[in-house]
Every structure is written in structure tokens, then in C-alpha cells.
C-alpha positions in Angstrom: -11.8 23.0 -0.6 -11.5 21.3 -4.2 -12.4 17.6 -4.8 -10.5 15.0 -5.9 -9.0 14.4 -9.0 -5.6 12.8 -9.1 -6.5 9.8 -6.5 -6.0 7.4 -9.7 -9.7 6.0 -10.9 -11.7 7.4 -8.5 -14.7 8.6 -9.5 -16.2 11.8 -8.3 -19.9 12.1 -8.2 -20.3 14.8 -5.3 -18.1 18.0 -6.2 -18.0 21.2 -4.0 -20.0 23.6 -6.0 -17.6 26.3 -6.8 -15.0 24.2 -8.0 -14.3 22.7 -11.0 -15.5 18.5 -11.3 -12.3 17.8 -11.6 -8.9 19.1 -10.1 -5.4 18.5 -8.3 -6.0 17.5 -5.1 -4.4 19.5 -2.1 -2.0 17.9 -0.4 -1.4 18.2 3.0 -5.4 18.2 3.3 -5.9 17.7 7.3 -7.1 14.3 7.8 -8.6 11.5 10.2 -8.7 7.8 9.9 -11.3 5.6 10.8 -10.3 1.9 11.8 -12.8 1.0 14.5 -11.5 -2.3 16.3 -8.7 -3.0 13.8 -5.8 -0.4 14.2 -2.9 -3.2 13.9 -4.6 -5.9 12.4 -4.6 -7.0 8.8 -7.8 -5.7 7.7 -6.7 -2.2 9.4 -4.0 -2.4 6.7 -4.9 1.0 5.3 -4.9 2.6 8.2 -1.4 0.6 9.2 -0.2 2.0 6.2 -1.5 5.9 6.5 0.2 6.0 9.8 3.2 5.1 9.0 3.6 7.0 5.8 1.5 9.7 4.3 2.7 12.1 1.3 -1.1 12.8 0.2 -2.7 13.7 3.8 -1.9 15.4 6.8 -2.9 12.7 9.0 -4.0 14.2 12.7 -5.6 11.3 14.1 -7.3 7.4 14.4 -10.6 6.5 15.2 -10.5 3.0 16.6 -12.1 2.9 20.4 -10.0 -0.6 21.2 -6.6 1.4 21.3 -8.4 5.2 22.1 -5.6 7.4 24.3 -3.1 6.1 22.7 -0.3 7.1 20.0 -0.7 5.1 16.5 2.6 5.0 16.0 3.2 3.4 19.6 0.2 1.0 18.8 2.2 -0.4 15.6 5.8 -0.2 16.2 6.3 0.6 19.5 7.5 4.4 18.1 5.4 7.4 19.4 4.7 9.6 16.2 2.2 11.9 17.9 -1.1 10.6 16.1 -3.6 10.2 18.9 -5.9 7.2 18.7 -9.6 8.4 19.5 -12.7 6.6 20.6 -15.2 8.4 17.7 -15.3 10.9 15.6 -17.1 13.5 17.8 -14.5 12.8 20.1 -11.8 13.5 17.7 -13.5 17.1 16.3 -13.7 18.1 20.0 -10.7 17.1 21.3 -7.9 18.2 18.8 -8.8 21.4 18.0 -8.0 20.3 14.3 -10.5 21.4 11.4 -10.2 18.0 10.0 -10.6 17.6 5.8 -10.7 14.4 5.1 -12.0 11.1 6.6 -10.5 8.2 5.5 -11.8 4.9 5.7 -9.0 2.7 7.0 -10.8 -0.6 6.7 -9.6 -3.1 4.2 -11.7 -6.3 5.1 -11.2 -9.2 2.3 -14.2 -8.4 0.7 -14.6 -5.0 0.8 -17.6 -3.8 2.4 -19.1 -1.7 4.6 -21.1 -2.9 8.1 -24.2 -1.2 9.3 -21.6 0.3 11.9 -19.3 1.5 9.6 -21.7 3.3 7.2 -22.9 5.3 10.2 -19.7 6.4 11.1 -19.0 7.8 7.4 -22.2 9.1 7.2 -21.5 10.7 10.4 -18.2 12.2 8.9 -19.9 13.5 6.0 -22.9 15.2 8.4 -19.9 16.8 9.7 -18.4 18.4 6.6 -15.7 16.1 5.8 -15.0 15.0 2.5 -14.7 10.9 2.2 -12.3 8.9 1.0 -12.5 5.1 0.5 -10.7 2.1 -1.0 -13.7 -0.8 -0.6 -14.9 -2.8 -3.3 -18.4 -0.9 -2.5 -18.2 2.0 -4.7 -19.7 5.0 -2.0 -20.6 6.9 -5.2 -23.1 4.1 -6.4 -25.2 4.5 -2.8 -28.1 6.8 -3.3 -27.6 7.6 0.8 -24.7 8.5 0.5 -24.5 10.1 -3.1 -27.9 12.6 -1.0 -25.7 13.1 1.9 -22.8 14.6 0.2 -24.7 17.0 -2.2 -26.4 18.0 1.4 -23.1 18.7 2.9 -21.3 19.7 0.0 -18.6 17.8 0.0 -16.7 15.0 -2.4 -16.8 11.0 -2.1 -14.0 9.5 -3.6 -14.0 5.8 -4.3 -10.1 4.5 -5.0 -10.6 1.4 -6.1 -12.8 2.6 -9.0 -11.8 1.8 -12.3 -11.0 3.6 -14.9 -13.9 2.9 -18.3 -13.5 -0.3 -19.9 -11.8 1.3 -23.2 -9.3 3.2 -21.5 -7.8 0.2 -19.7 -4.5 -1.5 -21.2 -3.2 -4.6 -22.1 0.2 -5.7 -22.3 2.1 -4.0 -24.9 5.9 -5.7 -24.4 6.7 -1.8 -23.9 8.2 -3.0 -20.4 10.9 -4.0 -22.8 12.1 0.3 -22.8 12.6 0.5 -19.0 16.3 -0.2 -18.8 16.6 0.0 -15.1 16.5 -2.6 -12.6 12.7 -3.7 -11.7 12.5 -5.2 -8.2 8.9 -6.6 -7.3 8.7 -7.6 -3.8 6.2 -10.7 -3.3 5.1 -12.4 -0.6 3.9 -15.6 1.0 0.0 -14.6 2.2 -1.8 -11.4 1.6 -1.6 -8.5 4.6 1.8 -9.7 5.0 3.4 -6.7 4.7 4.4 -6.1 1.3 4.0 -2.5 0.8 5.0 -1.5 4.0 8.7 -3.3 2.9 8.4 -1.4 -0.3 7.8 1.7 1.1 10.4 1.7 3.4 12.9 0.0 0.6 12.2 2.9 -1.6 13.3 5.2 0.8 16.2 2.9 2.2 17.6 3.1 -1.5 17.1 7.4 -1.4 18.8 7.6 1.7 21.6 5.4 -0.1 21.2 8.1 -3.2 19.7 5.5 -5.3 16.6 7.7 -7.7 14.4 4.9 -6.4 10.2 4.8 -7.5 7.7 3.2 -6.7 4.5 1.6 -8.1 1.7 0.4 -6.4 -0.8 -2.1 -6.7 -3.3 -1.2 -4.7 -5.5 1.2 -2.9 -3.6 1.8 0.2 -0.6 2.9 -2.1 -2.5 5.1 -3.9 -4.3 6.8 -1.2 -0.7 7.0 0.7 0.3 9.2 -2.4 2.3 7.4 -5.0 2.2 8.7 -8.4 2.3 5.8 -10.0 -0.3 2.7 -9.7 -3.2 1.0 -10.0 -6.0 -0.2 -8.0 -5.2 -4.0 -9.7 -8.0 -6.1 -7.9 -10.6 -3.9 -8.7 -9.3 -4.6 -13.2 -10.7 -6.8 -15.1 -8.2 -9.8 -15.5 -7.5 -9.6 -19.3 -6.0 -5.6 -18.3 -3.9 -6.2 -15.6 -0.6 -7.3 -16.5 -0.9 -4.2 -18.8 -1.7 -1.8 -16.5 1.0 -2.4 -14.5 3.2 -2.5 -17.6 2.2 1.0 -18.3 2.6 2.3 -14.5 6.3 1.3 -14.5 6.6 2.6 -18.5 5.3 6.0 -17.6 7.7 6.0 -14.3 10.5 5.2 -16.3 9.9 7.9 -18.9 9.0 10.6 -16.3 11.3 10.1 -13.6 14.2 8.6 -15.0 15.2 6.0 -11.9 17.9 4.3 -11.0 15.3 1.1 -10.5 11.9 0.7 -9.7 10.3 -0.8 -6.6 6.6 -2.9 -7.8 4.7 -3.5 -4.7 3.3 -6.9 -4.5 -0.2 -8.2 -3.7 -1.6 -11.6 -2.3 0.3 -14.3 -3.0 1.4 -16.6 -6.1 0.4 -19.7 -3.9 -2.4 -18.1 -2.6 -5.7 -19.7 -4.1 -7.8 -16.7 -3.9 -5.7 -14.2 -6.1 -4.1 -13.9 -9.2 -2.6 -10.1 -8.9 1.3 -11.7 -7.7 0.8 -13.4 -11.2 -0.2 -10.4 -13.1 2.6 -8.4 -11.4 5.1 -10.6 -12.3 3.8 -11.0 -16.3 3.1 -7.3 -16.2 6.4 -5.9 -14.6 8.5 -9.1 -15.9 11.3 -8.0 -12.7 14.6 -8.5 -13.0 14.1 -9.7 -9.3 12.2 -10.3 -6.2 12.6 -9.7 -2.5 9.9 -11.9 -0.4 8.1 -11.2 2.5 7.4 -13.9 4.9 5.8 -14.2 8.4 7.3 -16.9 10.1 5.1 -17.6 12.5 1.6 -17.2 10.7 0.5 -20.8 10.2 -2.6 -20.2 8.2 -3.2 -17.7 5.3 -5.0 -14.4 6.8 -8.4 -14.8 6.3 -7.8 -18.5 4.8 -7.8 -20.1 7.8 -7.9 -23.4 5.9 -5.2 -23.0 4.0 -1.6 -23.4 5.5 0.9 -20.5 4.3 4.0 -22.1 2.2 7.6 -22.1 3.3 9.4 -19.6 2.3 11.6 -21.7 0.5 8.7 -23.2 -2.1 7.3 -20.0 -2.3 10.5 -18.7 -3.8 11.1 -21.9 -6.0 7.4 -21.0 -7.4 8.0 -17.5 -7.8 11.5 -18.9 -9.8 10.0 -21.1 -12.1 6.4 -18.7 -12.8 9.2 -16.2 -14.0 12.2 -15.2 -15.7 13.4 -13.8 -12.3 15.6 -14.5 -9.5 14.6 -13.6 -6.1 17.5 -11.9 -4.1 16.4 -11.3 -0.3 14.1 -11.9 2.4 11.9 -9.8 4.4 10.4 -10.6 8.1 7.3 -9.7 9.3 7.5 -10.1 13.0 4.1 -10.8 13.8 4.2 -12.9 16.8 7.6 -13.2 17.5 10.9 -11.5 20.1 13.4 -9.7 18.9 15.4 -12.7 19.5 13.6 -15.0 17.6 13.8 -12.6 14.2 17.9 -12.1 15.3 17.7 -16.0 15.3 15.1 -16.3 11.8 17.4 -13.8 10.1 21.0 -16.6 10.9 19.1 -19.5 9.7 17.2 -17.8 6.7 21.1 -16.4 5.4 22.3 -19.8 6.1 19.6 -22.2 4.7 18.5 -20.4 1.9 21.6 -18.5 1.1 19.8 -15.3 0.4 20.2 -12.2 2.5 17.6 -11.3 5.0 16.0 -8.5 7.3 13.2 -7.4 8.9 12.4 -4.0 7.5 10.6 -2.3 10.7 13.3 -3.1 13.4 16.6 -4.1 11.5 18.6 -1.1 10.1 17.3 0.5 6.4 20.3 0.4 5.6 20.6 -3.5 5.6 17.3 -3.4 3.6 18.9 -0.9 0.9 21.9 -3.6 0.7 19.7 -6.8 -0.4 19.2 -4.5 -3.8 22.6 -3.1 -4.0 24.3 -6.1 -3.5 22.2 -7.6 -6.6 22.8 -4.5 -8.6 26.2 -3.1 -7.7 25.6 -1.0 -11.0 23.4 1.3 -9.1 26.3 2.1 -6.3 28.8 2.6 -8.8 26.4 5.4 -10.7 25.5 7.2 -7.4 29.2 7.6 -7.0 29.4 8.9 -10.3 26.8 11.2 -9.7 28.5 11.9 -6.4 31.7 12.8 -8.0 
């Protein structure tokens, strides 16, 4: 087993002693997931996220006791992908006959710490021989608990949302000006909205479509679900941000060549507690924007005294913060029937005159069309490629 390197900005205090400090880290490492009481839930985003999409783990199973017998893929979309939900870790070691890796934590709670609960549990996990990976604000690698408990056990501690030192960070450089191809950011109107998950699946709506799509994150679900390219951007100092996202979608372009390049979003520009929509839009300067609304979430999560915009002035704001025109809509369903989205999606088209979906039970292909409707360039160079 080797530790983590490549997890961007994490910091590696606790290596296994035969390795180097600092290497590629094996994918397809066997994994479980701790979300305790918040599989499905906004600050279970990380775990939301892992479940549905993992290039970097092998994911085997969830810890959350609220959902345990159950399939994680059922739990969130109704769509059995054969990752059991468990009641505890010891449960999970006996009962899968898996010789687990990792164990991730899950938990993304607004201000990104651990309970007295919770540090049990990944104490527990590290007891147990598992290396730990987390994306809180509390840096595990800065606790002298738990800094002693993986030299005891021999194993890493990876913390994602560590930045990288002060004089390596960057600020905008106007090299965003060299990426050529379309950059589509897709924003939103609250935070744990569903942002990445719709940027996730567009990027792969727009492969299926041949489109050489990429994507960049922005934050530490992204980054832990495997993307090359991102940054961990509400863990950077302010004056940095815009250019470190500048220089993830540079070093995309240069190295991958794409046909465009999908930023995901973060927060909110309306929202009153974050900036990063702001720095993603200066930083990435899009050619559009696809937002991602819930209709039926009154209050911001977590704000529950702040309302969350209309759609509508959310996308005139996004408009006149930016050079940029958005070009779709995406649904989050929270809350509501199939028939209510069918009806959402009728009246968005018609009232706002954009093109709209929701990306987890509408066709991808109707996702994939928002963007290649915008940019028929791109379908006329997969045909070329094609022919």
C-alpha cells in the first residue's frame, strides 16, 4: 500500500514506511464511506457524490446506520448499484468479506468539522488499518491524536482541502485568454444544490455525444471523485482564487486538448456567505453558464434565513457579474413528482426561453443538447472527426 500523493494539496504527514513520502496513488484502492445519518442529504454531499461516480476508489460500501440494508444507489436515485449501506464499520469489515483500503469521510457539514462521534469512527477506521481520507476544513494531519494513531497503524491521512504553500499559489495571469475552446461553468442558485453532480454527468453526456469534454473542479468532492484537474477553492486564500482556477482550465486545455471544458460551480453568486461563484466566473471568464435550481427549496441550505432567488434573477445577476450568457437550466428535484419537474421543465422553456432538464431522471442526451445547441461548432467537429 503507497500513500497519497496526487489527491491535489493534500498533505501527507503519516506515510507507510516502505514507501516513498510521496507517490501516485493506486486507483481502484478498495474503499468505504462513512456518512453516519446523512447519506442523501446535503451535508452527505461527498458521499452523494462518491456513490454515484468514482474514478479514484473502488467504492464497496456506506456507513450511515439511518439507511443500513440498503443499496446507496437505491437510497439516492431510486437505481440499485450494488453498494450496501451498513450500520458501522465493524459491521462493514465483517459482513463484506472486502479487505477495505480506504475510508473516506463522506461528511461535508458547512463548516467543516468533526463531532466527538465522528472522530471516533475515523479513529476506529485507522485502528483497523485503513488509510483516511478527508475533505473538512479540520486538517486531520494538524491533530496530534490522530497524527499518533496513524504512525501506530501505519497508514496515511490525507487532508484534501489542504492547500498548497502560500508562494506556490497563483493569481490571475489573463492566460485564460489561450484556451480557445468553449468554457461552460455551471452555477447555481444555493449551495448543495447539485452543481457537480450536473457537471459530472454533462461531461459525460457530451462523451457519449463524442464531444472531448473535461472537467474542473472546485472543490473537494471533485477531487476526491478523481478529476485531474481542480482545486479545493474555499480552502484558498481570496486574492489566489480566480487564478487558480485560471491555471486548472489553462493546464486542461494544453494537456488534453478538448472540445470545451465543463467548470463546476460552488455556492452561489446571491448567496451571502460565499464568494467562490464569483471567483469562478473572474477566474474561468465562461463563454456560458447552465444553472441549477431547486424549485421547491424555499430557504438557502443551511441559511435558513435567507430565501433562495428565482431562477430568473439569479440568471440576470450571473448576466450582468459577467461577460457571459447563460444557456440552460438544470432541476434538482428535491421534493417534487415526476410530474411536477415534466410540468417545471414546460414553464421554465416557455418563461425564460432557455432550454431545461433535470440531469438525474431526464435523458443525457437532452442535457448534452443545452451545450450543443449553444455551440453547434462542437457537432460539426465530432463529425469531422467522425468522417
Amino acid at each position: 500500500m503507497q500513500p497519497i500523493k496526487n489527491l491535489p494539496y493534500a498533505t501527507v504527514r503519516t506515510t507507510v514506511k516502505s514507501a516513498p513520502p510521496e507517490c501516485d496513488p493506486p486507483r481502484g484502492g478498495m474503499a468505504v464511506v462513512y456518512c453516519e445519518g446523512q447519506l442523501g442529504k446535503s451535508d452527505g454531499k461527498t458521499a452523494n457524490g462518491l456513490v454515484r461516480s468514482s474514478e479514484r476508489y473502488d467504492l464497496r460500501a456506506v456507513i450511515d446506520s439511518t439507511h443500513a440494508g440498503e443499496d446507496a444507489g437505491f437510497v439516492l436515485d431510486g437505481k440499485v448499484n450494488g453498494v450496501p449501506v451498513y450500520a458501522s464499520l465493524s459491521e462493514a469489515l465483517t459482513s463484506t468479506g472486502v479487505q477495505f483500503d480506504y475510508m473516506i469521510c463522506g461528511l461535508a457539514p458547512a463548516d467543516g468539522m468533526l463531532s466527538h462521534d465522528e472522530r471516533t469512527a475515523f479513529l476506529e477506521g485507522i485502528a483497523a488499518g485503513l488509510h483516511l481520507v478527508s475533505g473538512l476544513h479540520e486538517f486531520l494531519n494538524d491533530d496530534p491524536e490522530f497524527i499518533a494513531a496513524g504512525q501506530a497503524a501505519n497508514v496515511t491521512i490525507t487532508d484534501i482541502r489542504r492547500p498548497k504553500p502560500t508562494h506556490e499559489l497563483k493569481m490571475f495571469s489573463g492566460d485564460i485568454q489561450t484556451v480557445t475552446c468553449p468554457r461552460i461553468a455551471v452555477l447555481g442558485t444555493d449551495g448543495s444544490i447539485g452543481k457537480r453532480t450536473t457537471a459530472t454527468l454533462l461531461v459525460q453526456a457530451l462523451r457519449a455525444q463524442g464531444v472531448n469534454a473535461v472537467l474542473v473542479g472546485t472543490g473537494q468532492t471533485a477531487l476526491m471523485q478523481g478529476s485531474p484537474y481542480g482545486v479545493a477553492l474555499d480552502a484558498i486564500l481570496p486574492q489566489f482564487c480566480s487564478g487558480e482556477v485560471e491555471a486548472q482550465i489553462v493546464a486542461a486545455f494544453h494537456s488534453e486538448a478538448p472540445d470545451v471544458i465543463v467548470i463546476e460551480g460552488q455556492g452561489a453568486l446571491s448567496h451571502p456567505a460565499y464568494l467562490s461563484s464569483a471567483t469562478i466566473l473572474r477566474g474561468s471568464i465562461p463563454d456560458a453558464v447552465i444553472v441549477q435550481h431547486a424549485p421547491h427549496r424555499a430557504v438557502r441550505d443551511d441559511f435558513p434565513m435567507c430565501a433562495v432567488p428565482t431562477v430568473a434573477s439569479e440568471i440576470a445577476l450571473i448576466e450582468a457579474f459577467s461577460p457571459t450568457r447563460v444557456i440552460g437550466v438544470t432541476i434538482n428535484h428535491e421534493g417534487m413528482s415526476d410530474r411536477e419537474v415534466g410540468a417545471t421543465i414546460v414553464n421554465y422553456e416557455r418563461d425564460l426561453g432557455l432550454p431545461t432538464t433535470d440531469p438525474l431522471t431526464r435523458p443525457a442526451a437532452k442535457l448534452a443538447s443545452i451545450v450543443l445547441q449553444a455551440f453547434p461548432v462542437l457537432t460539426r467537429s465530432t463529425t469531422s472527426r467522425a468522417g
